[in-house]
NULO-704169 format. One record per residue (C-alpha): x, y, z; residue number from 1. Coordinates in nm, 4 decimals. Each point is the difference from the previous one (the first is absolute). Example, Ala and Ser with C-alpha at 12.3 -4.5 7.8 and 13.67 -1.06 7.14 Angstrom:
! NULO-704169
X:Y:Z:resi
1.2300:-0.4500:0.7800:1 .
0.1370:0.3440:-0.0660:2 .
This chain:
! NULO-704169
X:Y:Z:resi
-3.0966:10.2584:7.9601:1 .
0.1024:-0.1811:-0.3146:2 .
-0.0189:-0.3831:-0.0642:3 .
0.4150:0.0160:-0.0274:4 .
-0.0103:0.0779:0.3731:5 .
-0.1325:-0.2839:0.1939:6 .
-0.0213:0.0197:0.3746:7 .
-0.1717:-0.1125:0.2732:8 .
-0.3506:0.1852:0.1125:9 .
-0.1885:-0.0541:0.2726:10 .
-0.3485:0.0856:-0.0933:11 .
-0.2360:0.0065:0.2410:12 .
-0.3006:-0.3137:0.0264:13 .
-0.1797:0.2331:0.2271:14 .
-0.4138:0.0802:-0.0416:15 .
0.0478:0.4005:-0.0042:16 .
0.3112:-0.0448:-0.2110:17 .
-0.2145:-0.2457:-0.2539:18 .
-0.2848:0.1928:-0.0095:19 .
0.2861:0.2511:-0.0779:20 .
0.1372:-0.1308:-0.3307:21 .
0.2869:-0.2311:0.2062:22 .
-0.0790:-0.3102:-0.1694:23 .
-0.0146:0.1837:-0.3549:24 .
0.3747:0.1131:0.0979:25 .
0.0897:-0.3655:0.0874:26 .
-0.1167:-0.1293:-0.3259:27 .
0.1350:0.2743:-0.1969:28 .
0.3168:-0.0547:0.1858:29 .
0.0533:-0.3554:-0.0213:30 .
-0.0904:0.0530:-0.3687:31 .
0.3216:0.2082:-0.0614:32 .
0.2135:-0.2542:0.1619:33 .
0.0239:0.1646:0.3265:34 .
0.0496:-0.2879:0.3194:35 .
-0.3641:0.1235:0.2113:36 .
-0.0551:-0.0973:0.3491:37 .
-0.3015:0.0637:0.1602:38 .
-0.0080:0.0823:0.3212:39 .
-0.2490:0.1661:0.2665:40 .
-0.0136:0.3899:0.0173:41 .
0.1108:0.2424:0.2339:42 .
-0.3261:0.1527:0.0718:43 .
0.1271:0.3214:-0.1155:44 .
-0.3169:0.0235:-0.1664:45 .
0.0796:0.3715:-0.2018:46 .
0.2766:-0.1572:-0.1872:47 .
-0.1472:-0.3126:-0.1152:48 .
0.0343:-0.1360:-0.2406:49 .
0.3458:-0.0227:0.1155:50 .
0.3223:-0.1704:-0.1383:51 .
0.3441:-0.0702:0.1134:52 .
0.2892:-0.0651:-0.1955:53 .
0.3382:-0.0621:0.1024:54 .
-0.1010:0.1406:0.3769:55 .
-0.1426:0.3153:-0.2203:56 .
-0.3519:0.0855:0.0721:57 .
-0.2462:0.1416:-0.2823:58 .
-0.3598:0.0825:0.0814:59 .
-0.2708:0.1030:-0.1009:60 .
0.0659:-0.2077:-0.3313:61 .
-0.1886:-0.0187:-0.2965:62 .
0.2092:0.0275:-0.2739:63 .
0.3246:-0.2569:-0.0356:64 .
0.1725:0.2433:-0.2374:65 .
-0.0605:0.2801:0.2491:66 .
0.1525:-0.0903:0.3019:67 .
0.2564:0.3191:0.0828:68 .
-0.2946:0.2205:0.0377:69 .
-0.1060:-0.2168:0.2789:70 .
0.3554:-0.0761:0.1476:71 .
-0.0476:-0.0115:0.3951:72 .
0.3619:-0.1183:0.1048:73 .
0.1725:-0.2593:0.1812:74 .
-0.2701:-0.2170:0.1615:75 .
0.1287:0.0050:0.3885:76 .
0.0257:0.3910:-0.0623:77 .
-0.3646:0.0516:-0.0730:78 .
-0.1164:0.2406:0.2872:79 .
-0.3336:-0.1512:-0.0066:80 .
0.2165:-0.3633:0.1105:81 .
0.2771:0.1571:0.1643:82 .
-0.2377:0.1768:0.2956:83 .
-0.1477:-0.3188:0.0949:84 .
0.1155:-0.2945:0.1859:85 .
-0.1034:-0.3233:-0.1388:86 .
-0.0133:-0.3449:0.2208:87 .
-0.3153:-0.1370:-0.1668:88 .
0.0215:0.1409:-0.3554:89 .
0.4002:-0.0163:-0.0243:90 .
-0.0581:-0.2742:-0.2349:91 .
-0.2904:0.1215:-0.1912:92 .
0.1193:0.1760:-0.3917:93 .
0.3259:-0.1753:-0.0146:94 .
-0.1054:-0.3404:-0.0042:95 .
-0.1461:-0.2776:-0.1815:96 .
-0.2876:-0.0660:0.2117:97 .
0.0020:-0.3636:-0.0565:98 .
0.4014:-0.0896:0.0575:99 .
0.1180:-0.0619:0.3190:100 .
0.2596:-0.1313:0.2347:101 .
-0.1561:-0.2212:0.2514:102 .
0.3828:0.0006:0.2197:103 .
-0.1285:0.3153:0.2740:104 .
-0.3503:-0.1537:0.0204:105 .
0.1064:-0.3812:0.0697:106 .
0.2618:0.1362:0.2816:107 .
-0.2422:0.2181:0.1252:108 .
-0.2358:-0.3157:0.0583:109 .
0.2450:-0.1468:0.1814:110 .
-0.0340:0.2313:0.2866:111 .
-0.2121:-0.0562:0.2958:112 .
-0.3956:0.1021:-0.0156:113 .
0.0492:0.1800:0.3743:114 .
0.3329:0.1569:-0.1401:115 .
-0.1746:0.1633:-0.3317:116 .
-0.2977:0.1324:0.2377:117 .
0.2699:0.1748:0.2239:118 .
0.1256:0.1837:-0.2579:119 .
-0.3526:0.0927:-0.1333:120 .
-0.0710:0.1173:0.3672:121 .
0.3538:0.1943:-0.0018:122 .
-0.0744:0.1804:-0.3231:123 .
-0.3301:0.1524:0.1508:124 .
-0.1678:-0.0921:-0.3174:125 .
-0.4027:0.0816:-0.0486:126 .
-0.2550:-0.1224:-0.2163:127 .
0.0177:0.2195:-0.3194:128 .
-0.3715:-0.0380:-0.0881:129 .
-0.1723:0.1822:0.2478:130 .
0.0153:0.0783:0.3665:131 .
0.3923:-0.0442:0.0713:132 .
-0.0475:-0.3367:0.2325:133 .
0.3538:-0.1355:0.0959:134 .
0.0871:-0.3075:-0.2469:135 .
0.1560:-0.1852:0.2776:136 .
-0.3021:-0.0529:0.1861:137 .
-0.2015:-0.1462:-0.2465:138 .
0.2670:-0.2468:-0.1276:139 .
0.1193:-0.0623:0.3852:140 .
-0.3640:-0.1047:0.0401:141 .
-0.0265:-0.2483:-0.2927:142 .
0.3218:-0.1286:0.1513:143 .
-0.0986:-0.0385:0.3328:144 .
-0.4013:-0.1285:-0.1091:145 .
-0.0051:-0.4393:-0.0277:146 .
-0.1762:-0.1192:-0.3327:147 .
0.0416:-0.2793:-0.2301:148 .
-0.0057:0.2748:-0.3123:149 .
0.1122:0.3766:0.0117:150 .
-0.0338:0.2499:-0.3000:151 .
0.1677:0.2790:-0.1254:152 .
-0.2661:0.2310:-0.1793:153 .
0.1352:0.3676:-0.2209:154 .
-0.2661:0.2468:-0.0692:155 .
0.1075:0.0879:-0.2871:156 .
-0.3418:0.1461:-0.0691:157 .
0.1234:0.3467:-0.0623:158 .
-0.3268:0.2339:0.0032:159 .
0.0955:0.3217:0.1632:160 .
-0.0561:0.2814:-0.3039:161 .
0.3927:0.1218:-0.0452:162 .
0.1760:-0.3388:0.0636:163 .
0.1905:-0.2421:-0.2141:164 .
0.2764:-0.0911:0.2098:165 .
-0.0750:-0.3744:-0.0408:166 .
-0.0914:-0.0260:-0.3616:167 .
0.3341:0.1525:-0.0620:168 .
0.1812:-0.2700:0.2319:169 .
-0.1859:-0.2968:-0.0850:170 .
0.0465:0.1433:-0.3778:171 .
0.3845:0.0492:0.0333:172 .
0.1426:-0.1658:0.3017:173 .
-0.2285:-0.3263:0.0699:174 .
0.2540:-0.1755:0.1456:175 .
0.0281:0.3138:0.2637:176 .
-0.3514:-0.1324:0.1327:177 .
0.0753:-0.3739:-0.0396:178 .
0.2778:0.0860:0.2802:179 .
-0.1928:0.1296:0.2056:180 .
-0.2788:-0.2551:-0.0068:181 .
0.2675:-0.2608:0.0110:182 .
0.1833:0.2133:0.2776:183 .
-0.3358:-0.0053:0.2492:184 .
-0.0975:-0.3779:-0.0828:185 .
0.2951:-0.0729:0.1311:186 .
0.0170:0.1846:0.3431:187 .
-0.3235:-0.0633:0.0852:188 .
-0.0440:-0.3480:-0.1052:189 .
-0.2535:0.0842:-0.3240:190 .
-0.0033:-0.2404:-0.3040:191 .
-0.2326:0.1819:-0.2541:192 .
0.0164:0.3092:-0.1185:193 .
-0.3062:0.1877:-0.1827:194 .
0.0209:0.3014:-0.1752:195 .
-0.3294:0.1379:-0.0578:196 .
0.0336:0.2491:-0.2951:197 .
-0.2491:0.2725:-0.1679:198 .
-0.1266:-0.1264:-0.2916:199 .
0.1162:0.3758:-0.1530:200 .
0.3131:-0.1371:-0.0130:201 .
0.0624:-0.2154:-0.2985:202 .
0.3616:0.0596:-0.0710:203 .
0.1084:-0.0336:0.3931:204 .
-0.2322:-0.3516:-0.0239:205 .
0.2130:-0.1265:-0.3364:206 .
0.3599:0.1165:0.1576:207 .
-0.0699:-0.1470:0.3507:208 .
-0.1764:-0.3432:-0.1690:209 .
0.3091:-0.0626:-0.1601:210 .
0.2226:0.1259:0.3218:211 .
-0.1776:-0.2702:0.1754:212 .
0.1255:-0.2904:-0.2718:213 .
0.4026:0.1195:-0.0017:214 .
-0.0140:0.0140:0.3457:215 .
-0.1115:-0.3446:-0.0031:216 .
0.2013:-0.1042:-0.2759:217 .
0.3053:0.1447:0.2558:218 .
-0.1194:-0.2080:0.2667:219 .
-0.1410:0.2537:0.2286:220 .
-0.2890:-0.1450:0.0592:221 .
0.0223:-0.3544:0.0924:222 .
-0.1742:0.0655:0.3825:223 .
-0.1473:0.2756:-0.0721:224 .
-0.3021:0.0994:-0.2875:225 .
-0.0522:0.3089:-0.1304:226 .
-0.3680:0.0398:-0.1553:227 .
-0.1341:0.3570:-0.1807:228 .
-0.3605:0.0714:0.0421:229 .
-0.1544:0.2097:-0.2422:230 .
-0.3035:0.2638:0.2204:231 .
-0.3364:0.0939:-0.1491:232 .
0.0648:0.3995:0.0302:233 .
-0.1757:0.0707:0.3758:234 .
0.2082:0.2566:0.1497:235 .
-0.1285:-0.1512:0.3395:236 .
0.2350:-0.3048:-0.0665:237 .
0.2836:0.2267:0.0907:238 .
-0.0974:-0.0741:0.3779:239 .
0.1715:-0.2590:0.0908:240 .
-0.2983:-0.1867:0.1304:241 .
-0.2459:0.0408:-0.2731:242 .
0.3534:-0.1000:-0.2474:243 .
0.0072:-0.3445:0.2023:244 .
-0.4250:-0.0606:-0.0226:245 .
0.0926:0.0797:-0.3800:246 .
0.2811:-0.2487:-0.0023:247 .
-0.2724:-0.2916:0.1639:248 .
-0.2163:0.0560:-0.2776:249 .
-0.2479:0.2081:0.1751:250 .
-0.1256:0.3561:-0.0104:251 .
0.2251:0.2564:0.0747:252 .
-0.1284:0.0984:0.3166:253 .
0.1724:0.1229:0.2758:254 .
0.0772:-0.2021:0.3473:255 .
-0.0618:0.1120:0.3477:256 .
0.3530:-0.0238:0.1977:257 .
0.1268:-0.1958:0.2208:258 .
0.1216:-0.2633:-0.1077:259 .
0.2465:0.2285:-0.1939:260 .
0.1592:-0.2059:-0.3185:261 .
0.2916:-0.0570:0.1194:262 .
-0.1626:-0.2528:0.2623:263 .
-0.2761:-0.0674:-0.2149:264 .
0.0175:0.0608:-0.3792:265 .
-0.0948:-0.1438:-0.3270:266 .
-0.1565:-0.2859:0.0287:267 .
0.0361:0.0158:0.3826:268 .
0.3246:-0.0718:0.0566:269 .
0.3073:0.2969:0.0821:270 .
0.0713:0.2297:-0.2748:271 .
0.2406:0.2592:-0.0525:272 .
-0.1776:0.2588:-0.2513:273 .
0.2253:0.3095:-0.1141:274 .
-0.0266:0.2066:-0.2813:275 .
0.2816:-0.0080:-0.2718:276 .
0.2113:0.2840:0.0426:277 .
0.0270:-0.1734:0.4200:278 .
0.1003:-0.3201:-0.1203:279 .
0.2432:0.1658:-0.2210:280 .
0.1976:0.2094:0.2183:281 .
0.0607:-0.3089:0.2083:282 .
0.3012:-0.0698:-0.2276:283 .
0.1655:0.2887:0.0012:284 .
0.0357:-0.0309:0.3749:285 .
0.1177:-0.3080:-0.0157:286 .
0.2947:0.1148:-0.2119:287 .
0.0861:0.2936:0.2081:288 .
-0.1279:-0.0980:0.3872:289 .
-0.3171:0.1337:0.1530:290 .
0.2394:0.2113:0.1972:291 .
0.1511:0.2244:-0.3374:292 .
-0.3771:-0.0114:-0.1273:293 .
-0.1135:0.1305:0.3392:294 .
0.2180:0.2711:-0.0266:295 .
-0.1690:0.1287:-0.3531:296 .
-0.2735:0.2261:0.0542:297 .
-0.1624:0.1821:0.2458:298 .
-0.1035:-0.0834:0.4047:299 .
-0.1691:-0.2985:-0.0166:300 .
-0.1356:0.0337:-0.3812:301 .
0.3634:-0.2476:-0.0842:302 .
0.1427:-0.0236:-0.3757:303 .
-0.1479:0.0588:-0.3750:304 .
-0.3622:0.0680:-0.0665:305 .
-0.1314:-0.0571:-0.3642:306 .
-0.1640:0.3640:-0.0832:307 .
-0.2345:0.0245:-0.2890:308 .
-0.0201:0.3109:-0.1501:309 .
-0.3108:0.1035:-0.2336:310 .
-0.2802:0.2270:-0.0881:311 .
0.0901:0.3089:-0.0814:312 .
0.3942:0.0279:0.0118:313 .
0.2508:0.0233:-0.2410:314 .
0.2099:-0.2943:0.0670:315 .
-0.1710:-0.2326:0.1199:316 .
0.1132:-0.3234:0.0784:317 .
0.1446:-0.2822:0.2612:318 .
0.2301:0.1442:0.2931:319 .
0.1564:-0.2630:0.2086:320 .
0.1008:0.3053:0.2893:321 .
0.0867:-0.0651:0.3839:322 .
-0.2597:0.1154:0.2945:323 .
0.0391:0.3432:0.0768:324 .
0.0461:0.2156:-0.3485:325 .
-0.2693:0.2701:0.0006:326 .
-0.3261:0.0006:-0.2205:327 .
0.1530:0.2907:-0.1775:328 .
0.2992:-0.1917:-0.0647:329 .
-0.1802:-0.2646:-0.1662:330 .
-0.2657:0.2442:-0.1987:331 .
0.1423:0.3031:-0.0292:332 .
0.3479:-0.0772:-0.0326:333 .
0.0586:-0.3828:-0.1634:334 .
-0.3641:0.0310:-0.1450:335 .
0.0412:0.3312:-0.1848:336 .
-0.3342:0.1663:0.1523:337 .
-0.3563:0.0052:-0.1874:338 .
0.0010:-0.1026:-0.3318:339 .
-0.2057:0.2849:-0.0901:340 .
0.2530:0.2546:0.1328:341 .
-0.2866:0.1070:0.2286:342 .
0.0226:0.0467:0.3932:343 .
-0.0132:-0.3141:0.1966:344 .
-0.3716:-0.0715:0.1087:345 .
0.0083:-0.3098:0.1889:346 .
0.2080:-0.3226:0.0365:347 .
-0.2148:-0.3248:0.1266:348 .
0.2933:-0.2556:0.1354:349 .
-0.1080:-0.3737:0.0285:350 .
-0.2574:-0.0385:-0.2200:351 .
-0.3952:0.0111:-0.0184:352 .
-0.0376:0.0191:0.3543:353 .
0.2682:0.2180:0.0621:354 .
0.0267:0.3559:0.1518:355 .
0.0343:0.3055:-0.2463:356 .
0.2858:0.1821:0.1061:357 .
0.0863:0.4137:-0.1082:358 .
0.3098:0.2138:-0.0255:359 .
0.0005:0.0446:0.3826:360 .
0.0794:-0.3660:0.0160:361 .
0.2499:-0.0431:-0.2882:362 .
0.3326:0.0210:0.2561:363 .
-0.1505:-0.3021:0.2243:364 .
0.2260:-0.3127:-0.0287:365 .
-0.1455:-0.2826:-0.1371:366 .
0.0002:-0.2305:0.2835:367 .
-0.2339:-0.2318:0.1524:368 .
-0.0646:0.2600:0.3505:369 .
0.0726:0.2991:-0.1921:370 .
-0.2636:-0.0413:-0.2135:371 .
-0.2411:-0.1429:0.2205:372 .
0.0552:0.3595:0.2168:373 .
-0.1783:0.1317:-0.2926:374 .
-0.2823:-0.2508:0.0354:375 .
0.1598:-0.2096:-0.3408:376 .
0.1440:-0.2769:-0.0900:377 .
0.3381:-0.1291:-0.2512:378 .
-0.2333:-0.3429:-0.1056:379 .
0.1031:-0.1592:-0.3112:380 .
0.2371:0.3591:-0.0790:381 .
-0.2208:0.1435:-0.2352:382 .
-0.0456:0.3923:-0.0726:383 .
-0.1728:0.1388:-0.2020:384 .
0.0147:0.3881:-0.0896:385 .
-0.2322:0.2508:-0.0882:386 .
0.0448:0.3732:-0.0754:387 .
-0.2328:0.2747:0.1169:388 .
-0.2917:-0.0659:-0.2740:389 .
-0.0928:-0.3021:0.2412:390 .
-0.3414:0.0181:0.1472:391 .
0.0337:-0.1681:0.3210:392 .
-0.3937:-0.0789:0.0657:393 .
-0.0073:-0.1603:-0.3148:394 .
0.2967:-0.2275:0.1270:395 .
-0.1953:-0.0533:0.3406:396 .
-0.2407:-0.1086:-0.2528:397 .
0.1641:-0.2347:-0.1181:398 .
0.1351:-0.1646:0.2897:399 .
-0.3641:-0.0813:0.1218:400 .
-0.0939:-0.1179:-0.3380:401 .
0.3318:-0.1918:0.0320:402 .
-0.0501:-0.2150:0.2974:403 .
-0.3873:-0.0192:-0.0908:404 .
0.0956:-0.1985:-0.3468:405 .
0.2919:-0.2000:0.1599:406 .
-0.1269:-0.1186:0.3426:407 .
-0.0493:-0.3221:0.0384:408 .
-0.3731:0.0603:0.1750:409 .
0.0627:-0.2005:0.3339:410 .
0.0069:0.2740:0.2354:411 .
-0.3040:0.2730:0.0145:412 .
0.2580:0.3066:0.1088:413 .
0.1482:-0.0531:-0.2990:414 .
-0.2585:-0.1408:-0.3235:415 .
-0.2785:0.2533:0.0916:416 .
0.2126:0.2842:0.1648:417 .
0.2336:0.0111:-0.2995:418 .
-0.3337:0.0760:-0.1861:419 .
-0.1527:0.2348:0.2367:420 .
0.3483:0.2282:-0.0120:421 .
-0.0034:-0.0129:-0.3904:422 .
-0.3603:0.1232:0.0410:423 .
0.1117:0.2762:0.2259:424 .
0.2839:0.1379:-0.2028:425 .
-0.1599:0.0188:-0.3060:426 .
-0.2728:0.2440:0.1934:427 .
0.2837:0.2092:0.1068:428 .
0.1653:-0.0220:-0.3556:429 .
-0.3290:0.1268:-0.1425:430 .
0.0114:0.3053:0.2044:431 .
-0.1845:-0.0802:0.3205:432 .
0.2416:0.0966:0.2680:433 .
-0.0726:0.0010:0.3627:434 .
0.2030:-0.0790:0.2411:435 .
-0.2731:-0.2199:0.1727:436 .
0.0304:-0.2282:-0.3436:437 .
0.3901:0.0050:0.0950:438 .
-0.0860:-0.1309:0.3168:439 .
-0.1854:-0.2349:-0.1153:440 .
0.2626:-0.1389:-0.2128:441 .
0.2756:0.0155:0.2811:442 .
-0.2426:-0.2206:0.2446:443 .
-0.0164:-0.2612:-0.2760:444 .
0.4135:-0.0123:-0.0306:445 .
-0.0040:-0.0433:0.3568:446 .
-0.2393:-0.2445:-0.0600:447 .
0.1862:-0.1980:-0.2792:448 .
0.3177:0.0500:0.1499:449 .
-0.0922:-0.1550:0.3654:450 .
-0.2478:-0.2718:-0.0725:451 .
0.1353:-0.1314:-0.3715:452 .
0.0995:-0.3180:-0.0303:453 .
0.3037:0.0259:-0.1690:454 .
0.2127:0.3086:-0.1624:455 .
-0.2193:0.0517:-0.3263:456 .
-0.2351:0.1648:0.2476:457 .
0.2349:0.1270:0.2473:458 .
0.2348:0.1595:-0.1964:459 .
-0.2920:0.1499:-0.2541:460 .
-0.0323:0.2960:0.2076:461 .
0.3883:0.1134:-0.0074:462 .
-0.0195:0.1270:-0.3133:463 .
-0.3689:0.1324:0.0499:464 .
0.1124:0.1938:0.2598:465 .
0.3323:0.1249:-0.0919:466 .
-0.2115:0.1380:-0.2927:467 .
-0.2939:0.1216:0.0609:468 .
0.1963:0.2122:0.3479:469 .
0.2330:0.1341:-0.2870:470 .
-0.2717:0.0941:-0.2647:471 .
-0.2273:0.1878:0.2778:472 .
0.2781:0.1208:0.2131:473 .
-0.0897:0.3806:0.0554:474 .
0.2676:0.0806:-0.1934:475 .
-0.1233:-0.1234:-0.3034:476 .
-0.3564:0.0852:0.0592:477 .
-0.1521:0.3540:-0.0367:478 .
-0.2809:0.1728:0.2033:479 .
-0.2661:-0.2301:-0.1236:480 .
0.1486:-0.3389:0.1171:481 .
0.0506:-0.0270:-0.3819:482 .
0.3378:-0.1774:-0.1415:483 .
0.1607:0.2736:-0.2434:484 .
């Protein structure tokens, strides 16, 4: 691309596509006279980093000179884009994070709180960070609860191995989540809105830091203040409870319920806490009615889910999908299969304390109770692949070791049993198989699972489990009780 041709680029300001070369590219190009924009990415992660020119996209690129060798086509035609169907991310690539037309938002505010929660109750919408709880409820709750100060609070503290959902939105659509928060204050009577951010996160910090100025700058927030909170790195902080004993100032610790937050938040008073992708599908509704948004998806698992793609696949990547498309869709099909080439071994959905799922499972819709048939979970839409190398008591391993270096210690079922169970699968990794020692090891996941105080512990043994029954499952184990 010659300095006689100047155009327009958009070049991603994205961390993968950085670490990638993509700010190289945007020096480079606005060195030969070329008009760069940068926007967010795609989360097409294979490509990046990835330009587009004149609605033509190029990717990977590392050469300027050498762009028809990595000619991908007309943007909108990219299969990767064209399978999915984007209400959160629709904005994300194409835009200058930072400009933006405050005309939908103000009308929007205009509404009435009880008319906004309808249409969040219509559209079925669930929390996208963990269990699937109905949004409604929570912000019907903060409506309905008396107090002289409400709070929204985003858990933006995005620790699930696989996920990166809200880097990439608070990266290249803050404005998306300023909606939302603004959106929620609104119809349930909140006037401050924290965003409590992982400090891994530098880029999302600097983008959203300034998103927070223009949007004061536009007016936005004259009754309502937006303030970002930077975490310390305790995955524990991603329960919402321990999050608001973070925001206080105090340990991250997790606290016994009732009084849920909503009633009884930060600082006491009625909070609305959702993660980021939650608060930023409440938009999207908006725009098209909780009834159309209803009607995306699958049963009651209702419009887009953010899945994050990684490990060992060959494109891996964002997927803004509805409910209902298969595992094998989204691996097998959209993700390419193993990176390696090899078999499929395992896929864990949900992160660190999700189930490991095999080939027998692949054609199970993701969905909140299809999943959960299978004794898993969606949470934050991670997945992460593995092919058939995978040595699944080494992964039960880790999940032990897991919860054991990230509980918060305030529960016994959880800080010593965590240990105990690392303990126990390292025996059996070493070559001392019995099944009494796997007994032993499923009475402690009951244990964990019934008597912890909050999910670190009771959702430690999912992945134990789903594991450990694979890897000495008698077809994988030969006349000895030995794994092959």
């Amino acid at each position: 691309m010659s300095r006689a041709e100047a155009k327009r680029i958009l070049v991603p300001n994205e961390t993968l596509a950085n670490a990638l070369g993509a700010d190289n590219l945007a020096r480079e190009s606005r060195a030969r006279g070329h008009e760069v924009v940068r926007t967010g990415g795609f989360g097409l992660a294979w490509l990046e980093p990835m330009l587009v020119i004149d609605g033509e996209a190029y990717g990977p690129v590392h050469d300027l000179d050498a762009l028809d060798a990595v000619a991908l086509g007309p943007l909108d035609e990219l299969p990767a884009l064209a399978r999915q169907q984007r209400i959160v991310f629709d904005r994300c690539g194409r835009i200058d994070p930072l400009e933006y037309d405050p005309s939908w938002l103000l009308a929007q505010l205009e509404r009435e709180p009880r008319e906004i929660i309808e249409e969040i109750k219509v559209s079925g919408l669930r929390g996208r960070g963990g269990a699937g709880f109905p949004a409604h409820i929570k912000w019907q709750t903060v409506y309905d609860t008396p107090a002289p100060q409400k709070y929204i609070v985003v858990n933006a503290d995005e620790g699930d191995s696989g996920t990166f959902a809200d880097r990439l939105i608070m990266e290249g659509d803050p404005f998306r989540l300023i909606e939302g928060m603004l959106l929620s204050g609104h119809a349930t009577g909140a006037n401050k809105g924290l965003v409590y951010l992982r400090s891994e996160y530098p880029l999302a910090a600097e983008i959203f830091t300034s998103a927070i100025a223009r949007a004061s700058t536009l007016g936005l927030l004259e009754t309502f203040d937006i303030e970002l909170f930077i975490g310390a790195g305790a995955y524990i902080c991603g329960e919402e409870t321990s999050l608001l004993e973070s925001l206080e100032g105090k340990r991250g610790e997790v606290r016994a319920k009732p009084p849920v937050p909503a009633i009884a938040g930060l600082f006491g008073q009625p909070t609305l806490v959702h993660n980021v992708i939650t608060l930023c599908s409440a938009p999207g509704i908006l725009q098209m009615g909780g009834k159309a948004y209803a009607g995306i998806g699958s049963n009651a698992s209702t419009g887009s889910s953010a899945f994050q793609l990684a490990g060992n696949v060959k494109r891996g990547g964002l997927y803004e999908l509805p409910f209902g498309i298969s595992l094998r869709e989204l691996v097998e099909d959209l993700g390419g299969g193993t990176r390696t080439g090899r078999p499929l071994g395992a896929v864990q959905v949900g992160g660190p304390l999700g189930a490991y799922l095999f080939e027998r499972d692949l054609d199970t819709p993701l969905g909140y109770e299809e999943m959960a048939q299978l004794g898993a979970g969606i949470g934050h839409g991670g997945v992460v692949v593995f092919d058939d190398t995978v040595d699944l008591v080494e992964q039960a391993h880790f999940a032990f070791a897991f919860c054991a270096h990230e509980s918060c210690g305030k529960c016994t079922p959880c800080r010593i049993g965590a240990v105990r169970g690392k303990e126990a699968v390292a025996a059996l990794a070493s070559g001392e198989y019995t099944e009494a020692k796997l007994e032993v090891i499923d009475e402690l996941c009951d244990l964990m699972e019934q008597t912890s105080l909050c999910q670190m512990g009771g959702m430690t043994p999912i992945p134990v489990r789903s594991a450990l029954g694979e890897a000495f499952s008698p077809a994988r184990r030969n006349g000895n009780g030995e794994r092959p």
